[in-house]
C-alpha positions in Angstrom: 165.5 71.3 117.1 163.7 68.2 117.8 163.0 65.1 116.4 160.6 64.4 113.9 160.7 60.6 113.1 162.6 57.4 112.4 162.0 55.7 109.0 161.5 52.3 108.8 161.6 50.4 105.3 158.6 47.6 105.3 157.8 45.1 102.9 153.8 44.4 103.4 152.2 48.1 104.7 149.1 47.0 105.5 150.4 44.3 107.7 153.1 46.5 109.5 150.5 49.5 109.8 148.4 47.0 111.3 150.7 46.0 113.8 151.9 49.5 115.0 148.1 50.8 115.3 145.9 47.4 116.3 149.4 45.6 118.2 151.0 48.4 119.6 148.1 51.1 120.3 149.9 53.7 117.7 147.2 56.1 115.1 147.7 56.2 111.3 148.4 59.9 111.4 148.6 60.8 107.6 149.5 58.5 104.4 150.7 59.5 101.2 150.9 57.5 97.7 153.7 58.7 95.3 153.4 57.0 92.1 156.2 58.5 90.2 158.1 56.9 92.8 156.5 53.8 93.5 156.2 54.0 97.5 153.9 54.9 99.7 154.7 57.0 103.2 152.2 55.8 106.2 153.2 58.0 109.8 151.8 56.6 112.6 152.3 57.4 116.3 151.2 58.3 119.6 150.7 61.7 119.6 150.4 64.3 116.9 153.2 64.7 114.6 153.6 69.0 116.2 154.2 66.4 119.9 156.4 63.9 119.3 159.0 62.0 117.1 156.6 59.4 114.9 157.7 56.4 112.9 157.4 56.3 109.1 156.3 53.6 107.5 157.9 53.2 103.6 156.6 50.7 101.6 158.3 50.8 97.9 155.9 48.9 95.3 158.5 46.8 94.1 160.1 45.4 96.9 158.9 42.9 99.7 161.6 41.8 102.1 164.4 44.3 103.4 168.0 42.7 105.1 167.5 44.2 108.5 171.6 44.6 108.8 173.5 44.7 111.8 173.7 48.7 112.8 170.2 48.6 113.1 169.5 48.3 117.3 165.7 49.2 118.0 162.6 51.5 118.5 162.0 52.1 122.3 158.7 52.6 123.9 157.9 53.8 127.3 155.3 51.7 128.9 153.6 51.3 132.5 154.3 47.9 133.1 156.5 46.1 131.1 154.4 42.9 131.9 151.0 43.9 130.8 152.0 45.7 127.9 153.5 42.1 126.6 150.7 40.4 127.7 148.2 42.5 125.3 151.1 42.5 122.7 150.5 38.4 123.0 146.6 38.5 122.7 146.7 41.0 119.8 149.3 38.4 117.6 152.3 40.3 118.5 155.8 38.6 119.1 158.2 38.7 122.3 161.4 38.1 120.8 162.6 38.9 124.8 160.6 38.4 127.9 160.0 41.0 130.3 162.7 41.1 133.0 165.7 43.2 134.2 168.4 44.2 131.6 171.4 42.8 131.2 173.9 44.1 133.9 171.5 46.0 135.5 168.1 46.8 137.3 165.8 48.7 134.3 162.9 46.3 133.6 162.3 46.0 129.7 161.3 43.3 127.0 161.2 43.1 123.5 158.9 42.6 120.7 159.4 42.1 117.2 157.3 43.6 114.2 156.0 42.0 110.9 159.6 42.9 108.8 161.9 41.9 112.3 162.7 45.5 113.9 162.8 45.4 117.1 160.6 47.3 119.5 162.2 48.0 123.0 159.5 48.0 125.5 161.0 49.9 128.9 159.1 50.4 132.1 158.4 53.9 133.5 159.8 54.6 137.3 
């Protein structure tokens, strides 16, 4: 078993798909339209979906803003230096909803950016 991807609910697809592919580096990997249903699938990631665990974008038609609640925590990302990667997130028009530093009560360095919708995106530096 494995994991095959976390789905996120977004009001505005093109604006979050631009922000996982242009923002974050991710690929549009396959999208799908189901009219019956009025929402439209967009999986985009690093890797091919037969890698890794992806993110699923779900836009339904009729809705535009989503309560983000309070079980949600984040998506975490693996980067090389936790400093760069928020630097480019910055030129690109991302937010950094936390600057890069060490955690909390410990030593791991990480930051955090936010996408169009409000999830959070954990970005954690590689030993």
């Amino acid at each position: 078993m494995r994991i095959l991807h976390t789905m996120l609910r977004v009001g505005d697809l093109e604006r979050s798909v631009a922000f996982y592919t242009e923002v974050l580096g991710m690929q549009e990997l396959r999208r799908k339209d189901y009219p019956q249903g009025r929402f439209t699938n967009v999986f985009v990631g690093y890797q091919p979906e037969s890698e890794g665990a992806v993110l699923e974008l779900t836009c339904n038609w009729d809705q535009q803003h989503y309560d983000l609640g309070d079980g949600y925590g984040h998506v975490a990302l693996a980067v090389d230096d936790v400093y760069a990667a928020c630097e480019r997130i910055r030129e690109r028009g991302g937010v950094i909803s936390r600057e890069p530093g060490p955690m909390k009560h410990g030593t791991t360095i990480l930051a955090f950016a936010q996408d169009p919708d409000g999830y959070k995106i954990e970005l954690l530096q590689r030993d």
